[in-house]
N, C-alpha and C positions, 0 to 999 in steps of 0.2 A: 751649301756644303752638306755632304753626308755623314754618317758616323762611321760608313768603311768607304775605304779608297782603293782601288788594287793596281799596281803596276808589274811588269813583266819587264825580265832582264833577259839579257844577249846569250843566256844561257839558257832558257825556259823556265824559268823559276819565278812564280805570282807569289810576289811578297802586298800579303792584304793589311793593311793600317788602319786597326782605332782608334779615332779620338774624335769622340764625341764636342762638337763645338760648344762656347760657352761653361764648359766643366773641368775641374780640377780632377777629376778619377773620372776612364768610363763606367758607366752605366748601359746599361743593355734595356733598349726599348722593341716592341715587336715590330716598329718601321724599322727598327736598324737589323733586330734579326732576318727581317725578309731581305732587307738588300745586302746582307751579309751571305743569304742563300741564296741569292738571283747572281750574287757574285761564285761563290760556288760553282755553280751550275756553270758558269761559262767557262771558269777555268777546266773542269771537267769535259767538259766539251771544246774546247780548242787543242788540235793537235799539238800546238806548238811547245804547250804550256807541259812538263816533265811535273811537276811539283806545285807545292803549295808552300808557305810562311806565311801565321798570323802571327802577326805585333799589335805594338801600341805606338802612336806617335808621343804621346804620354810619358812621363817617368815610370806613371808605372802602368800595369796591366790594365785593371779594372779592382774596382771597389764592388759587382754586384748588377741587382738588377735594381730598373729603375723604378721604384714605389709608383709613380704613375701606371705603370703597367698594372700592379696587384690592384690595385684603386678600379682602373678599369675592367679588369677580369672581373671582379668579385660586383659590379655592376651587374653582368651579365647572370651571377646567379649560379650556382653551383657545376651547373651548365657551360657558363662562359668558361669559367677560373679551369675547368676542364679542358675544353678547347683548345685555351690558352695553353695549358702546360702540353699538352700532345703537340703544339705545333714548333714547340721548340724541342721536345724530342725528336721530333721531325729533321727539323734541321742537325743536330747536333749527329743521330745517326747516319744524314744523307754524308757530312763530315766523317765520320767514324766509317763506315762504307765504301766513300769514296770511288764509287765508283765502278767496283770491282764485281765479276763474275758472280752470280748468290751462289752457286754449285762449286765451281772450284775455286773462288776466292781467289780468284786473278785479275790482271789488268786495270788496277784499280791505280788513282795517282797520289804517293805519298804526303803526307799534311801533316807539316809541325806546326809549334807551338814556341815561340823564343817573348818571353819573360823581361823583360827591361828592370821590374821592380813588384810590389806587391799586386796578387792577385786573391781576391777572397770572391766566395759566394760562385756565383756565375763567372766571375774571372777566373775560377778555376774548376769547374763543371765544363766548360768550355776548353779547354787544352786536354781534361782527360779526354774527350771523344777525338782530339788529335793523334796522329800514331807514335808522336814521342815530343817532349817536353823539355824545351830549350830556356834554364834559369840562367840570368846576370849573378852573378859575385859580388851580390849587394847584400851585406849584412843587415843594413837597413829595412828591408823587402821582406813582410810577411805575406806565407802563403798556407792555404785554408779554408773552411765551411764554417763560418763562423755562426751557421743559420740559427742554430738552436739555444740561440744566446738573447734571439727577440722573438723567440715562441712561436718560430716556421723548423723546416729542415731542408737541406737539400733537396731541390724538388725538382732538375731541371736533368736527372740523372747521374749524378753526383755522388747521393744514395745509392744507386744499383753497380756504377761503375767502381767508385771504391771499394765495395762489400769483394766483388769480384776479385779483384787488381790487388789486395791484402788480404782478406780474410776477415770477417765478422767481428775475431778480436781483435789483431792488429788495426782495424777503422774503426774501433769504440771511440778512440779519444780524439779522434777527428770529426767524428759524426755527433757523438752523443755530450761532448764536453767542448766540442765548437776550437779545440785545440788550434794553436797559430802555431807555424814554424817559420825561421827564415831559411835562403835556398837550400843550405849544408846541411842542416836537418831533414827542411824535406824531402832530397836526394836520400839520405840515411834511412826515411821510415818508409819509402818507396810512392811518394806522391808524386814526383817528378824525375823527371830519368838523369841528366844533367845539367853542373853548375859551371860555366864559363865565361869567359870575359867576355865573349861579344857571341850573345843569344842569338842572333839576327845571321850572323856570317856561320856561326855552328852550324844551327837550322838549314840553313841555305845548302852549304856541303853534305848534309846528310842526306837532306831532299834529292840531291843530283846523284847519291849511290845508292838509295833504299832500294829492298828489295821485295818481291809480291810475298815472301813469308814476312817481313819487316812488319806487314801492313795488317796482320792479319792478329785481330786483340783475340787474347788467350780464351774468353767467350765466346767466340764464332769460330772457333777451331773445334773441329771433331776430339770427341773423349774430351771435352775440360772439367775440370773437378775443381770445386770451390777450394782454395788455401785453408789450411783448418778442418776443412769438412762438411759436406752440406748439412742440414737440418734432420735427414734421419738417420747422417754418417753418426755412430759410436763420439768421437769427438765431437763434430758440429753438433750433437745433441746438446749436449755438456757446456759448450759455449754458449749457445742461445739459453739454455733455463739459468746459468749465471749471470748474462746479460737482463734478462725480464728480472732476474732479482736484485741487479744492482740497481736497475734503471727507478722501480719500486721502493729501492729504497732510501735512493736519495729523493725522490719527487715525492711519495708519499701519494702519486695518483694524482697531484693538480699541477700536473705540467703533461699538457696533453701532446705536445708535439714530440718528446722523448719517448710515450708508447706510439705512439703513430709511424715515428721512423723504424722502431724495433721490430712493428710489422710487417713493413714494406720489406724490410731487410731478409724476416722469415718469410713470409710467403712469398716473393721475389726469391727467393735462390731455391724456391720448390720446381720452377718453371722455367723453359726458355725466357731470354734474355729478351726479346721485342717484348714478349707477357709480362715480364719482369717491371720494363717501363710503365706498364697501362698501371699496372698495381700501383707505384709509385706515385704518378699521377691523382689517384683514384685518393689515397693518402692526403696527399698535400692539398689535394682539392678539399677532402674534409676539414685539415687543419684551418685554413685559408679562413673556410667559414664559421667556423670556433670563434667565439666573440672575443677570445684570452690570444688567440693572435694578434688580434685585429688590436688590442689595448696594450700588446706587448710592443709593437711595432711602433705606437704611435707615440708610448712611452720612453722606449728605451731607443729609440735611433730617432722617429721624425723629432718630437719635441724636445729629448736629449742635445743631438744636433743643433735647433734653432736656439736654445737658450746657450750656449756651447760660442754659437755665433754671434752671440747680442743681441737675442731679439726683444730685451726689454731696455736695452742699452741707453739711456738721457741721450739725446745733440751734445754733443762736446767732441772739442779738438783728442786725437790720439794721446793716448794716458798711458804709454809703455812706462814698465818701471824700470829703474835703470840702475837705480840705488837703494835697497831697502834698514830698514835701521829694525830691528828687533828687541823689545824690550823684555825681556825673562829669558832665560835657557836653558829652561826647565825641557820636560817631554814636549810638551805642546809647542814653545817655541824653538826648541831645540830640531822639530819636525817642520817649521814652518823654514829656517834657513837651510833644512839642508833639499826643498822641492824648490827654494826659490835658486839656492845655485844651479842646482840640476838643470834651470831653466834659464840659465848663462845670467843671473841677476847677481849684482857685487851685494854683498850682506855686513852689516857690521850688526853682531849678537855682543849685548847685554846686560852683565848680570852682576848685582853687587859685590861677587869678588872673583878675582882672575880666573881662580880653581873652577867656579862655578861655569863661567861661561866658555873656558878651554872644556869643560866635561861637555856641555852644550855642545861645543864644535865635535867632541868626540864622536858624539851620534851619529853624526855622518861617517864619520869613518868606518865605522862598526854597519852602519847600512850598506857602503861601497866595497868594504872588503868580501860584506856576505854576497853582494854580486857578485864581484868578483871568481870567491871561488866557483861560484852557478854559472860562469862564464860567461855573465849578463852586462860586464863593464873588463873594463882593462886598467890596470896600473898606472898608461896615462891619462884615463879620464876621473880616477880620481884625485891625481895631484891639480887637475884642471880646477875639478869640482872645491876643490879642498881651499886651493889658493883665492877664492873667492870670498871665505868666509874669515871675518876676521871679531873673533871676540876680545873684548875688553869691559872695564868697569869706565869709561871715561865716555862721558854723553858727548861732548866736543865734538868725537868722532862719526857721530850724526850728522855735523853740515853735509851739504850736500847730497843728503836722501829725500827723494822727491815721495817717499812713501815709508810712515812706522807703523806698522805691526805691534800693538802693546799685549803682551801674555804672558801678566804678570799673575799672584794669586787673585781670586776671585772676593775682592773685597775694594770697596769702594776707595776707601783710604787709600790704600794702596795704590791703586790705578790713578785715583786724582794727583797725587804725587808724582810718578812716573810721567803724567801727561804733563803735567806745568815743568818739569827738568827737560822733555825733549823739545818743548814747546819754546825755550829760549835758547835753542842753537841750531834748531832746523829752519829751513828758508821758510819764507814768510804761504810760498803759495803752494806747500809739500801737505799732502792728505795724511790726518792720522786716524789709523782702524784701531780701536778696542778688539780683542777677541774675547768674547764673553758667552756662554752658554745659556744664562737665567738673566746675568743684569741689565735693567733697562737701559738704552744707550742713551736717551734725553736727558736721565739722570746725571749718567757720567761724563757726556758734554756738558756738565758747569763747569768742571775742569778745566775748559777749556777756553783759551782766547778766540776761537776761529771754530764756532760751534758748526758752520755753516761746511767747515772742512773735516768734520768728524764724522767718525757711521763706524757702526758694527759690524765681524767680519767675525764669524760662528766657525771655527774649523773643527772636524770632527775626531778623533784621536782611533790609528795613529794616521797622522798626517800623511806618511808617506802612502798608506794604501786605502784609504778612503776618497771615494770620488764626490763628494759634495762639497761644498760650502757655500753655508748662508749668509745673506746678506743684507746689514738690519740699515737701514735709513730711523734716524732720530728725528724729533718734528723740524729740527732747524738744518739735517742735513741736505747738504746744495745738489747739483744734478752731477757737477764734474765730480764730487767726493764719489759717488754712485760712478759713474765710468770708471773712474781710479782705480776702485773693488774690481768692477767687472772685468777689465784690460788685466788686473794682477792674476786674477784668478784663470781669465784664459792662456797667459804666461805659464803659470804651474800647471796646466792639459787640467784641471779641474773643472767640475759643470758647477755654474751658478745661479741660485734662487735667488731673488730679493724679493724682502718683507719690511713691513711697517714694523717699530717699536710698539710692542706688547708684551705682559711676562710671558717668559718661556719663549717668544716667535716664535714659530713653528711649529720647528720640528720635537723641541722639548715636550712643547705643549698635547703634541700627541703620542708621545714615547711616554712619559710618564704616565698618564692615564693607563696605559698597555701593562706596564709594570705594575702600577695600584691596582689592578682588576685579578691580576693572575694571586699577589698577595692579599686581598681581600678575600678572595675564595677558599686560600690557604684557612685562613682566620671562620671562615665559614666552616669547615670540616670536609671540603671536597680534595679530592685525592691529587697530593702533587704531580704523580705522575701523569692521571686523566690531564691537567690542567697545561704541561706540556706538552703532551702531545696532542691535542686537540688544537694547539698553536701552531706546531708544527705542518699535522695536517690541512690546513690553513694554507701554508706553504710559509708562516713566518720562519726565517733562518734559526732562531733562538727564543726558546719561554721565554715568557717574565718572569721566570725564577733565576733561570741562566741565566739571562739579560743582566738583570740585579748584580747576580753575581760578579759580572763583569765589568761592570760600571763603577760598583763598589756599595755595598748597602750603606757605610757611614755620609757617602756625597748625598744617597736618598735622604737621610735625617736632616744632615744639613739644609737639602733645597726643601725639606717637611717643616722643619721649625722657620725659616725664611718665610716660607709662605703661610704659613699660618699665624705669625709675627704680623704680615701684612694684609693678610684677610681679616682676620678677626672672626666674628663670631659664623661667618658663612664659608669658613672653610670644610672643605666637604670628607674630609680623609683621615679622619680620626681613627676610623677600624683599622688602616693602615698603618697607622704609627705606632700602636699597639704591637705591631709584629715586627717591625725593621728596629723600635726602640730596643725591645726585646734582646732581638737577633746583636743589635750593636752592644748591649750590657753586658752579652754573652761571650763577644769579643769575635763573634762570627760576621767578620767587614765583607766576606766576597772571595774570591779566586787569589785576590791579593794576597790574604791573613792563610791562603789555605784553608777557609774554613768559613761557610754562607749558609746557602738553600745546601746546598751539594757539601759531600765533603773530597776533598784532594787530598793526592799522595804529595812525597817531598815535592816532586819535579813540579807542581801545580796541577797534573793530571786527575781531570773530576770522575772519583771512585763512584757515584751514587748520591741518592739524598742523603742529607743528616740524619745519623740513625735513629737519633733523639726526637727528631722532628714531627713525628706523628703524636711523642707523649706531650710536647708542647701544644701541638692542636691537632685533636683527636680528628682522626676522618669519619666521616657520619655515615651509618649503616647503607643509606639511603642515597647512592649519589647522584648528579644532574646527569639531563640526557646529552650527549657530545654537542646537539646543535646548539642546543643553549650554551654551552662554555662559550664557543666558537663565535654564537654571535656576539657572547659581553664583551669576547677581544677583539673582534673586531670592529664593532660598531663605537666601544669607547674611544678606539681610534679616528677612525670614520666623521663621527658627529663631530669631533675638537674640527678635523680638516674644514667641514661645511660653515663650522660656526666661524674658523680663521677668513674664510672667506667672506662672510657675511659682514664679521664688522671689518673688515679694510684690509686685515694684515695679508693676508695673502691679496695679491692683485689679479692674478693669473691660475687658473686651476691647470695649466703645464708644469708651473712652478710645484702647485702642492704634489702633483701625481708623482715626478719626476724626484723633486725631495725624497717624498718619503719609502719610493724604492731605493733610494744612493746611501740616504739619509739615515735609514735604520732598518734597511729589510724587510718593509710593508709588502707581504707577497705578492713578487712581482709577475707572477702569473696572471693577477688581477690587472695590470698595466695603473695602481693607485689605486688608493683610497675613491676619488674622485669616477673613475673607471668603474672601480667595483661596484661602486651606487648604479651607474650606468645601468652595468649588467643585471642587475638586480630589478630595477625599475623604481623609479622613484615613489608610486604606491607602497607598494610593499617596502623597501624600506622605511617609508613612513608607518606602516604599519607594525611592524617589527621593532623600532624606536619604542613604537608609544606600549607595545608589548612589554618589551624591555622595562623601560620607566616606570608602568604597573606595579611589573615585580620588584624590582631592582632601586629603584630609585631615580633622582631628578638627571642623576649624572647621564641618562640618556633621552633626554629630552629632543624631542625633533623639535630641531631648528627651524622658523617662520620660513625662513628659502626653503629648507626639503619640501614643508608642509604646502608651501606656492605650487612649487614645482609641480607637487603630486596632485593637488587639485587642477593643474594645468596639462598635468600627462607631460611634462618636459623633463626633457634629459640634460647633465651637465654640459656636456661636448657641443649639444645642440642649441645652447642658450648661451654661453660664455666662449667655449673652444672658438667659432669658426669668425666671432666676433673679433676676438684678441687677434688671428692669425689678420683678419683683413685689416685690421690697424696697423 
């Protein structure tokens, strides 16, 4: 079998069919582009044939191109990845062309595009060189350039034809922000021409009336003038230096495939349209070989993906959940029943008393309605959603869930209690998760009769729009407990880690360090704002001063006296405590109280730093030079990951990378912690550690793995990565 098919109807019309064998979504491999153009070519040359339709055999279109192919190119060497891309320009224009006169743009045979379902990436680079775009009336069906979402762009012409076909700023939020639409939208912003009930038969009728103007794209037509304005029109002026300064100022310079496109886009529409391509090209060919691609890619879609799919998943029978029991409903659990209904899961939430757990059930409503008006749900899908959840104060109502979720306060008592109450009315072989941020789960499995059925399930707030959850195995949790997690977790579309029992797991374990380094420096006398933004420029989402704030600085004290309750005399964060005690005596808790690092208006909107904040700790004449900031935040992140890995708790450096972009915004330009060592080389960040630690302290200690490593010249990916994938 091949990945295109083409048959020919009694009317002359080559209806050509993708569906790559073996796969759930096509992919586009360059065996399938060349027989896709050797298909081409014949219909083009047989009289018979008046027309063209490309479909899917598929539901939907295509999902992209196939990674094997970029793997391959980028073998070849800046050189290949070149090649490669011109030859699918190649084909995509021989489409777009058609065949037609170059002088007067005649005779050429019409080629649609009919849509069954979602097309992203190359699924839809691939329709725009069609001469009109036939969408199903499937609400379901995203279509889109999602490229610059894993640290590429459009690169297959997609770039130059959209910029064309809208205009530089109507394709901002399709290019530069990886925007999705479904078909009614994208009919509206001009992605695709029409949305009808049957793409295939639309297509077909069109193909048999088009006409030699029909065929003829607004760029190959004499006199076309870019929408908007070219580059030295009065307006296209004005658009591009707003575009270079928006793009600047959300990337802050380390996200290299958002200037790369920006250029393609200006020097591309200074030129004929085939020059246009090569430019493009010439782009993406650079990106490609960016090593911040190459760790974006493998972070954020290959490895994302395979953990997505179970790839650490224990042997055991299918663990769908079918009935879940919720113990708190509160925010935390009040966000965990309303993703597990959304995910057609029956809920029973609660909570010590009626009022509490109907406000639990509330949350959902207040989530469904604000869809609703966004026109992102309907009226009956939230009575669907709604009718699923049912809270009460009565544990009884527990039988029969094969999976509880406890997310109760964050106190052992507590938890032990709620575990032995659901522990005598749920079936004997039903999984129960803790969800805990800091508490060890070995611990909290005394609680339990069926320690070998218990493990930790770390959700990150707020539930409904964070994509991670971790997943702590305690030393006596069994292997189907671990599938249980995992199968619930791929039910709610959440990606999941698992981790060994250690304080903090993971992800705490290197967020808080991030947090104490940025307040530590406060305490030093360096300027909050340098310390911000040096984070930012990082490409962290948020300071550790923000962060704090958001998290809440009195949860800091708490997990500060927790842990230094249980260290004792080698607790390392004492300059720390000095500042958040401080900040908590002051009554300044965070973003919550209105009042932290920052101060807020009523609405919680953050005005600025505390204006006081300087007279509490003075900034020193003298400040550090940015890379030193940048490396304390990073690397105190960094080294927690190496060392998790070192003693056991991480098992997989996919897991750590993957975490800590979902997990807290570890700039994901870097594709991880793990990644960025990569990049960096394991010398030199050995070296820079022990730099660190000189000045700084033990807190950046290189770890005996970095230090291996770096006397072995070994990289992470290269010593663990290809090891884990072959198991």
């Amino acid at each position: 079998m091949t990945d295109f098919t083409m048959q020919k109807d009694a009317d002359g019309v080559a209806i050509i069919t993708w569906d790559v064998p073996g796969k759930s979504m096509n992919v586009l491999s360059l065996d399938g582009a060349a027989t896709l153009g050797g298909l081409i070519d014949d219909a083009l040359a047989d009289e018979a044939v008046k027309g063209v339709v490309i479909t899917s055999g598929k539901k939907d279109f295509a999902g992209g191109m196939d990674l094997n192919v970029i793997a391959g190119m980028k073998a070849g060497g800046a050189q290949g990845v070149f090649e490669g891309v011109m030859s699918l320009h190649k084909l995509l224009r021989k489409i777009e062309l058609a065949g037609m006169d170059p002088k007067t743009k005649k005779g050429g045979k019409p080629i649609a595009a009919a849509l069954p379902g979602t097309a992203l990436g190359i699924g839809l680079e691939l329709p725009l060189a069609t001469h009109r775009i036939f969408a199903a009336d499937n609400a379901k069906a995203k279509i889109g350039l999602p490229e610059i979402m894993v640290g590429i762009f459009p690169g297959a012409g997609g770039t130059s034809r959209l910029t064309r076909k809208m205009g530089a700023l109507a394709a901002a939020p399709f290019l530069l922000e990886g925007k999705l639409s479904d078909p009614a939208k994208a009919k509206s912003a001009g992605l695709i021409d029409e949305v009808v009930a049957d793409p295939v038969a639309a297509a077909r009728d069109w193909v048999l009336q088009a006409t030699d103007g029909d065929l003829v794209k607004p760029w190959d037509a004499k006199g076309y003038k870019m929408p908007g304005g070219e580059p030295y029109h009065p307006a296209g002026f004005m658009t591009f230096v707003g575009a270079s300064a928006m793009v600047h100022g959300k990337t802050l310079g380390v996200y290299p495939a958002a200037k790369a496109l920006l250029s393609a886009v200006y020097e591309g529409a200074l030129v004929p349209f085939d020059t246009a391509l090569k430019i493009e090209a010439r782009w993406f060919t650079n990106i490609l070989m960016n090593p911040s691609s190459t760790a974006m890619i493998r972070s954020l879609f290959i490895n994302k993906e395979a953990l997505e799919k179970g790839a650490n998943r224990p042997e055991a029978p299918d663990q769908t959940v079918k009935k879940v029991g919720i113990l708190g409903a509160g925010m935390m659990g009040a966000g965990i029943a309303y993703v597990s209904a959304m995910a057609g899961i029956e809920v029973v939430l609660i909570d010590n008393s009626q009022e509490a757990a109907d406000r639990g059930k509330s949350y959902s409503t207040g989530l469904l309605d604000k869809a609703i008006s966004r026109r992102k749900s309907t009226e009956e899908k939230k009575v669907e959603v709604l009718a699923r959840i049912t809270p009460t104060t009565d544990y009884a109502a527990l039988q029969g869930c094969d999976l509880i979720v406890e997310a109760v306060f964050e106190d052992p008592a507590v938890k032990a209690e709620v575990t032995k109450r659901a522990e005598a009315v749920i079936p004997q072989d039903a999984i129960f998760a803790t969800n805990t941020s800091t508490l060890p789960i070995s611990g909290l499995a005394r609680a339990s009769a069926r320690p070998e059925q218990f493990i930790g399930i770390h959700f990150f707030s707020p539930v409904d729009k964070m994509l991670l959850v971790e997943i702590i195995k305690g030393k006596e949790t069994g292997p189907r407990a671990v599938a249980k997690a995992l199968d619930f977790v791929r039910q709610i579309r959440k990606t999941p880690i698992v981790v060994n029992d250690a304080r903090f797991f993971y992800a705490n374990r290197c967020i808080i360090p991030y947090i104490n380094e940025g307040i530590r420096m406060v305490a030093e006398g360096v300027s909050p704002v340098l310390i911000e933004n040096a984070a930012k420029m990082m490409g962290m989402p948020l300071g550790p001063l923000q962060l704090v704030d958001e998290t809440s600085i009195d949860l800091g004290v708490k997990i500060a006296k927790a842990t230094r309750a249980a260290m004792g005399d080698a607790y390392p964060d004492g300059a720390v405590d000095e500042v958040i005690f401080k900040m908590a005596d002051k009554g300044r808790l965070g973003r919550k109280a209105k009042a932290g690092f920052y101060d807020y208006d009523d609405a919680g909107k953050r005005q600025g730093f505390w204006s006081e904040l300087e007279q509490e700790w003075p900034e020193s004449e003298n400040q550090p030079e940015l890379t030193d900031i940048q490396h304390r935040l990073m690397f105190v992140q960094s080294l927690e990951a190496v060392r998790a890995l070192e003693e056991g708790v991480l098992e997989d450096i996919r897991e750590g990378d993957v975490g800590a972009i979902l997990g807290w915004g570890f700039a994901p330009w870097s594709g991880g912690p793990f990644s960025w060592l990569d990049m960096l080389g394991a010398p030199r960040a050995a070296a820079i550690a022990d730099d660190l630690t000189e000045r700084f302290g033990a807190r950046f200690s290189t770890p005996e793995l970095l230090r291996d490593m770096a006397a072995k010249g070994e990289s992470f990916y290269a010593r663990f990565g290809s090891e884990r994938r072959a198991a």
